[in-house]
MDAnalysis code that builds the backbone (N, CA, C; Angstrom):
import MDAnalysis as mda
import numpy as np

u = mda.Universe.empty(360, n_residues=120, atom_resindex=np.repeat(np.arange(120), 3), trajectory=True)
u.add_TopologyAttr("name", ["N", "CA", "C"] * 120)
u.add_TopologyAttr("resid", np.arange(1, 121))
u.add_TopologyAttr("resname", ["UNK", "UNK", "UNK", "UNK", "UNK", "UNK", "UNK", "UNK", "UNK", "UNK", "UNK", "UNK", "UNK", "UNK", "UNK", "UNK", "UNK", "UNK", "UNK", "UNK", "UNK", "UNK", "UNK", "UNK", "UNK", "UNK", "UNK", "UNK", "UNK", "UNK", "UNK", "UNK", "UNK", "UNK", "UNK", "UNK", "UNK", "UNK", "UNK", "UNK", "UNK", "UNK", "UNK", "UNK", "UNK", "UNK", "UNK", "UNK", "UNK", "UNK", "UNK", "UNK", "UNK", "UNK", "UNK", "UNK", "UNK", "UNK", "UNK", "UNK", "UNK", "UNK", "UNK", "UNK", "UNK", "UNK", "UNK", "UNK", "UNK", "UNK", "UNK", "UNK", "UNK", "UNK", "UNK", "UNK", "UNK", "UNK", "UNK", "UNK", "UNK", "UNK", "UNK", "UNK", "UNK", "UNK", "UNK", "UNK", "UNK", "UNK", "UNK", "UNK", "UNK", "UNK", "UNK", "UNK", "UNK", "UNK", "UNK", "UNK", "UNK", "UNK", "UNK", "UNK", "UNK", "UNK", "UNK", "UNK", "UNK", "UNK", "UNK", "UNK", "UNK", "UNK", "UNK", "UNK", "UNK", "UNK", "UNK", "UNK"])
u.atoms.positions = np.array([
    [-15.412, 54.298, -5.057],
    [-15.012, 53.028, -5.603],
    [-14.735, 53.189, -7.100],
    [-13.835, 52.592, -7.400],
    [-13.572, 52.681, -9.053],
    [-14.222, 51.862, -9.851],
    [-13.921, 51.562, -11.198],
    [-14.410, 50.653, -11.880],
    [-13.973, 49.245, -12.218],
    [-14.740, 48.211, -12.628],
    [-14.345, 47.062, -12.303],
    [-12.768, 46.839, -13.451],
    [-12.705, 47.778, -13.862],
    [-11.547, 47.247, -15.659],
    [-10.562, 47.283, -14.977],
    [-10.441, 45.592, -16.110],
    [-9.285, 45.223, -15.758],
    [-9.290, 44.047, -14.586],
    [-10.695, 43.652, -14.048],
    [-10.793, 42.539, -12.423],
    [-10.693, 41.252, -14.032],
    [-11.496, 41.374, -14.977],
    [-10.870, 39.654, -15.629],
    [-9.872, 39.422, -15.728],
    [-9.077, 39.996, -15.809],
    [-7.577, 39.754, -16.295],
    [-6.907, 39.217, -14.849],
    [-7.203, 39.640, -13.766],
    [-7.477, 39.167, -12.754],
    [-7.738, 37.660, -11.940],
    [-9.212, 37.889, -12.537],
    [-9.910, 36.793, -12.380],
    [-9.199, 35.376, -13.404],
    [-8.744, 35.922, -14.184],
    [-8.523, 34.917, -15.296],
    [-7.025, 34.082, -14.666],
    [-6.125, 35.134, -14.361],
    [-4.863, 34.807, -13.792],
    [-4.742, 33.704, -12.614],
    [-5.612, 34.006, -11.664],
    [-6.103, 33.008, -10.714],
    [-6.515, 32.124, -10.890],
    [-7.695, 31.793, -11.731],
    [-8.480, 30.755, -12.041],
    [-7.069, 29.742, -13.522],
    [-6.439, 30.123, -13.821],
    [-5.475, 29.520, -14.780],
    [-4.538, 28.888, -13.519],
    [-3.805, 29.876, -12.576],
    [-2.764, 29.591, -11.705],
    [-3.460, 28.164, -11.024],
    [-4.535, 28.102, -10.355],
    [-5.088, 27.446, -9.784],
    [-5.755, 26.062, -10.659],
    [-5.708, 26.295, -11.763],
    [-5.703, 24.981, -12.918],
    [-4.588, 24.114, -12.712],
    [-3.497, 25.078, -13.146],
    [-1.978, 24.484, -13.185],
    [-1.668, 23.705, -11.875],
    [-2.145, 24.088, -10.486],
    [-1.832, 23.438, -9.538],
    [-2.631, 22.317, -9.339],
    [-3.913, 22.280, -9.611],
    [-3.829, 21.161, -9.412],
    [-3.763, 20.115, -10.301],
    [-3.132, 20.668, -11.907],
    [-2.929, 19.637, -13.119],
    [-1.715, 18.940, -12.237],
    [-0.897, 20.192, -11.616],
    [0.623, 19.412, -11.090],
    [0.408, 18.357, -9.985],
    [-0.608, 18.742, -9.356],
    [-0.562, 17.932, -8.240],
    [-1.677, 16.261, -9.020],
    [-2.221, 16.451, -9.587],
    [-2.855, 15.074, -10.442],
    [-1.964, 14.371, -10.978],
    [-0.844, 15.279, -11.590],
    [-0.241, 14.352, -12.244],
    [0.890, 13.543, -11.529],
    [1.597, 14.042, -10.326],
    [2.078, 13.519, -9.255],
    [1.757, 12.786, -8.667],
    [0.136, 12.673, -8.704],
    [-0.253, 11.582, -7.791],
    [-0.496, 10.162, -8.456],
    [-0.665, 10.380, -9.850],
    [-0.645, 9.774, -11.491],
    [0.960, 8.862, -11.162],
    [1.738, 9.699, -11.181],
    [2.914, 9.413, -11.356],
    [3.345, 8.300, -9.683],
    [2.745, 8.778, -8.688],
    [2.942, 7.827, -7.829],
    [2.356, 7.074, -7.319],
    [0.945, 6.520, -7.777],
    [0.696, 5.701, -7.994],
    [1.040, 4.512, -9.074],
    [1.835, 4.961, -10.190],
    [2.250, 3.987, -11.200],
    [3.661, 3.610, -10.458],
    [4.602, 4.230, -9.481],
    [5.246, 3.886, -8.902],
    [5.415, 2.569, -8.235],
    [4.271, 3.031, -7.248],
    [4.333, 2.311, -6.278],
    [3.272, 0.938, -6.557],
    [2.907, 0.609, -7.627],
    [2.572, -0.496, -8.082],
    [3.320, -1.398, -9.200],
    [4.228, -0.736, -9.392],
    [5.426, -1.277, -9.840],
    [6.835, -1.515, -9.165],
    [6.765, -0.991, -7.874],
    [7.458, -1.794, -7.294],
    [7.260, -2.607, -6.495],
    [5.577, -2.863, -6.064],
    [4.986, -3.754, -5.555],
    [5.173, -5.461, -6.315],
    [4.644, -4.712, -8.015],
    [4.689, -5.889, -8.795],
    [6.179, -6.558, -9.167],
    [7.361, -5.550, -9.202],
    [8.738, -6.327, -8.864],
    [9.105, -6.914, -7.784],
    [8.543, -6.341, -6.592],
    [8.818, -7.081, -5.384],
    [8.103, -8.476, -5.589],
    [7.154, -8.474, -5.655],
    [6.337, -9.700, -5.965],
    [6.828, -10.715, -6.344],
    [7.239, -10.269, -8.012],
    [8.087, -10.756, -8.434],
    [9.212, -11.496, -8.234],
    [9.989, -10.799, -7.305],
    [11.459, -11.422, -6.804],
    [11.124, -12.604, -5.710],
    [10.253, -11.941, -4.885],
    [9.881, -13.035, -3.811],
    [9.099, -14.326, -4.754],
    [8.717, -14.258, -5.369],
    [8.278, -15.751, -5.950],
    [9.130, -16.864, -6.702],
    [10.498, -15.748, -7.377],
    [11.558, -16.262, -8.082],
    [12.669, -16.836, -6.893],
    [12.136, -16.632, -5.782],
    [13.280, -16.493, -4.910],
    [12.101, -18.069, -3.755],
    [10.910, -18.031, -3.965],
    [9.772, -18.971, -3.214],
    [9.969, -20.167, -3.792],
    [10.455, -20.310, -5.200],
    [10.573, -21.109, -6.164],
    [11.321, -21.951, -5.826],
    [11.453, -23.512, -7.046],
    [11.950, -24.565, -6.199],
    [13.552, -24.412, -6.259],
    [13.959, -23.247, -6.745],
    [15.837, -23.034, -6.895],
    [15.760, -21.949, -5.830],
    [15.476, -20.972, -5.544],
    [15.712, -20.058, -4.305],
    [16.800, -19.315, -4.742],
    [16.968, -18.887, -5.919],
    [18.391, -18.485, -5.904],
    [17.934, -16.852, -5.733],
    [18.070, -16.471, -4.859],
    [18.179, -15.061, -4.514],
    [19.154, -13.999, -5.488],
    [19.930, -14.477, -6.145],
    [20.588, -13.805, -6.551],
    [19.963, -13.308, -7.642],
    [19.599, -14.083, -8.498],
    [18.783, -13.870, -9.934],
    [17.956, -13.053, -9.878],
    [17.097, -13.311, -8.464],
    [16.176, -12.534, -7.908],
    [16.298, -11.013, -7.392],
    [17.503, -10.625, -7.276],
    [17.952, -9.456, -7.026],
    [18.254, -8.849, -8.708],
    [18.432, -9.800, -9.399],
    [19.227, -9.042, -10.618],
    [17.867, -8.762, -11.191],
    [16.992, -9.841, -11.421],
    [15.484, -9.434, -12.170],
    [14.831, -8.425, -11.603],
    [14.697, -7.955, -10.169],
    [14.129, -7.035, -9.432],
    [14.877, -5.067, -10.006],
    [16.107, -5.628, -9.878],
    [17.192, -4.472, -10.376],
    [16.731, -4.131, -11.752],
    [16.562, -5.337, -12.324],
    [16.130, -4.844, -13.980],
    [15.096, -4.422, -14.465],
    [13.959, -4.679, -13.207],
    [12.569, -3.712, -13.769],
    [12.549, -3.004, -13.317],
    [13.310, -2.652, -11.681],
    [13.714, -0.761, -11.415],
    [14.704, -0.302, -12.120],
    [14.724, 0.113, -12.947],
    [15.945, 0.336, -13.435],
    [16.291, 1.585, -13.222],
    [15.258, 2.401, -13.096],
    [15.725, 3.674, -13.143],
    [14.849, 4.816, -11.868],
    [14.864, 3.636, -10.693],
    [14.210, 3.819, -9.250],
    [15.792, 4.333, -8.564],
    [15.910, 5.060, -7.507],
    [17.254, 5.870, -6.795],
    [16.877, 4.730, -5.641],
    [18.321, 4.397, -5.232],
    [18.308, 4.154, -3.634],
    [17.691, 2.282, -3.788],
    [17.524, 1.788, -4.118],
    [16.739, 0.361, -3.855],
    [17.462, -0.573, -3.191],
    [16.679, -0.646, -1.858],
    [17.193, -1.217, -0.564],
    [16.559, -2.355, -0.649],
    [17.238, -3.857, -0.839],
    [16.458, -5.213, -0.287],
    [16.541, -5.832, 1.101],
    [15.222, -6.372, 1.443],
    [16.296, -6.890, 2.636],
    [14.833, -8.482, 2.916],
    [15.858, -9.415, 2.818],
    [15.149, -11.073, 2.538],
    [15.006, -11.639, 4.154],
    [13.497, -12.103, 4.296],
    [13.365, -12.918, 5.451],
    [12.991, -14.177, 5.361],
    [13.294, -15.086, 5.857],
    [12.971, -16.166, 5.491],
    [12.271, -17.009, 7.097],
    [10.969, -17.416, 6.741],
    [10.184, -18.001, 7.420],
    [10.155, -19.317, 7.286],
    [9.454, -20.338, 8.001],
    [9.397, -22.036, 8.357],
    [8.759, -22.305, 6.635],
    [7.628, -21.734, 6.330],
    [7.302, -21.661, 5.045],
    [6.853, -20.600, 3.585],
    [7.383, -19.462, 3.966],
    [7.749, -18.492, 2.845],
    [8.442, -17.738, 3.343],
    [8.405, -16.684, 2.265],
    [9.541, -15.765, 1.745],
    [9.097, -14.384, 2.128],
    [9.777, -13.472, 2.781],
    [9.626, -12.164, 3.086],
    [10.326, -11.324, 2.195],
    [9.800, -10.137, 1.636],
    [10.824, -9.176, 0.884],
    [10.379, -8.058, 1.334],
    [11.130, -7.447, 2.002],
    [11.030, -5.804, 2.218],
    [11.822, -5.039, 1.139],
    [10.883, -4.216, 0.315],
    [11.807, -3.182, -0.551],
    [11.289, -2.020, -0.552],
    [12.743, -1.186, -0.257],
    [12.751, 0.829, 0.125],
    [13.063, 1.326, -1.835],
    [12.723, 1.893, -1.916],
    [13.280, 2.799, -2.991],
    [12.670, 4.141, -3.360],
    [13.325, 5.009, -3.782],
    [13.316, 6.411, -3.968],
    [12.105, 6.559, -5.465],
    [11.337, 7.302, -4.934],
    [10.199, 7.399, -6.045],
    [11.365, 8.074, -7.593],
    [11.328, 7.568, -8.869],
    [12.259, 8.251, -9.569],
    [11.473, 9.588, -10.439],
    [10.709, 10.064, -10.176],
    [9.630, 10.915, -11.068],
    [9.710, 12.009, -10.507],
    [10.410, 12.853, -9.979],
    [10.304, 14.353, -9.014],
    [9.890, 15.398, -9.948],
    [8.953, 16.039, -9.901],
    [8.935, 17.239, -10.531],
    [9.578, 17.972, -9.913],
    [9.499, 18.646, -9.084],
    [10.683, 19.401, -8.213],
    [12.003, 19.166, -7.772],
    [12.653, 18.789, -7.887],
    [13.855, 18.144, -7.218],
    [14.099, 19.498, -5.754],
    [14.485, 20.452, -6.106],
    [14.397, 21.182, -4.648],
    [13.625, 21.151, -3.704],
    [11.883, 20.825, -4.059],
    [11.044, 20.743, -3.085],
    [10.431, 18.901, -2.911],
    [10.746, 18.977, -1.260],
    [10.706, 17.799, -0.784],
    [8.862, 17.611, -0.811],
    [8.830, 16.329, -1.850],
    [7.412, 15.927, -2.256],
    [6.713, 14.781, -1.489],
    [5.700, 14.611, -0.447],
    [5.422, 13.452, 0.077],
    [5.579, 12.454, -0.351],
    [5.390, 11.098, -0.105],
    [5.313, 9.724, -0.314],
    [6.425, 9.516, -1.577],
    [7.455, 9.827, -1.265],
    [8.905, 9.779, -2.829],
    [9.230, 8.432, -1.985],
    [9.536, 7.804, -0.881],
    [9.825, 6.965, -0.543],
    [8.975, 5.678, -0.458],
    [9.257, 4.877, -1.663],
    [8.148, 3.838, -1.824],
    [8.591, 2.227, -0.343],
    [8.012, 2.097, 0.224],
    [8.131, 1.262, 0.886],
    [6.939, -0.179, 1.191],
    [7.916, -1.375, 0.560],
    [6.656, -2.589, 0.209],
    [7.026, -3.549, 1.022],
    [6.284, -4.435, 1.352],
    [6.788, -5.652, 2.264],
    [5.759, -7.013, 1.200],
    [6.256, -8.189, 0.519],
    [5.655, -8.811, 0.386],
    [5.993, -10.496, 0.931],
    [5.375, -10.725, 1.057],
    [5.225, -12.036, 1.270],
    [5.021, -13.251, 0.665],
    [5.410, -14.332, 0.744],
    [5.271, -15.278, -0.494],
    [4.866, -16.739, 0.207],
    [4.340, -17.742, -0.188],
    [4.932, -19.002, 0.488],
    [5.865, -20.218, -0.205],
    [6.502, -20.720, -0.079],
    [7.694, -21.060, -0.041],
    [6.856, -22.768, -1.045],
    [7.517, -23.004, -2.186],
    [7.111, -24.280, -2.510],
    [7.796, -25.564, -2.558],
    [7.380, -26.103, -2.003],
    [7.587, -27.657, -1.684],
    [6.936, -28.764, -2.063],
    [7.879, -29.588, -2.193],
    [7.328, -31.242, -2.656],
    [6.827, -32.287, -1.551],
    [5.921, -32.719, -2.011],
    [5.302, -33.284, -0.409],
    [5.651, -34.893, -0.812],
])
C-alpha cells in the first residue's frame, strides 16, 4: 500500500464539489419557491380585479401580465361560477440555471378561486 499524499487534495475536491451542489440545488429551490408565490399572488390578484363590481377581465389580464413580466409562456384561462371567479394560470418558471438541463417543477401551475361581489 502506498502513502496517503496527496488523499486531501482529494478529499478537499469532493467535499467543495459536493458544497456547490447543493448551494445549486438551494438556491433553485429559493428561486422556485419565490416563483411560485408570485404567481399565486398575481393570480389572486386578477381574480379579485376581475370578482369586483366592474368584472372587466381585460384590465385583469393586463395587471396580471404586468407583474409577470418576465415569466415565459403565461396561459389564462377564466371560469365563471353562479357566485365566483375561477382563474387557472400555467406559466414557465423564468429563473433556469441550466437552460439545457430540464429542471423539475419550471412549470408553475395555480388555480384560484374568488367569490364574486354583489349588492344585496
Amino acid at each position: 500500500m502506498r502513502g496517503e499524499r496527496g488523499s486531501g487534495m482529494v478529499s478537499s475536491v469532493v467535499g467543495v464539489t459536493a458544497f456547490l451542489v447543493l448551494l445549486l440545488f438551494g438556491s433553485q429551490l429559493a428561486m422556485n419557491l419565490y416563483a411560485s408565490s408570485t404567481v399565486t399572488a398575481a393570480a389572486f390578484d386578477a381574480a379579485r380585479i376581475v370578482a369586483g363590481a366592474n368584472g372587466d377581465e381585460a384590465a385583469a389580464e393586463a395587471h396580471l401580465r404586468e407583474l409577470l413580466d418576465g415569466y415565459d409562456d403565461v396561459r389564462v384561462d377564466w371560469t365563471y361560477g353562479a357566485d365566483d371567479v375561477e382563474l387557472r394560470i400555467e406559466a414557465e418558471h423564468p429563473s433556469r440555471l441550466l437552460a439545457a438541463v430540464p429542471v423539475p417543477f419550471q412549470r408553475i401551475v395555480r388555480t384560484v378561486t374568488v367569490r364574486r361581489e354583489t349588492f344585496r
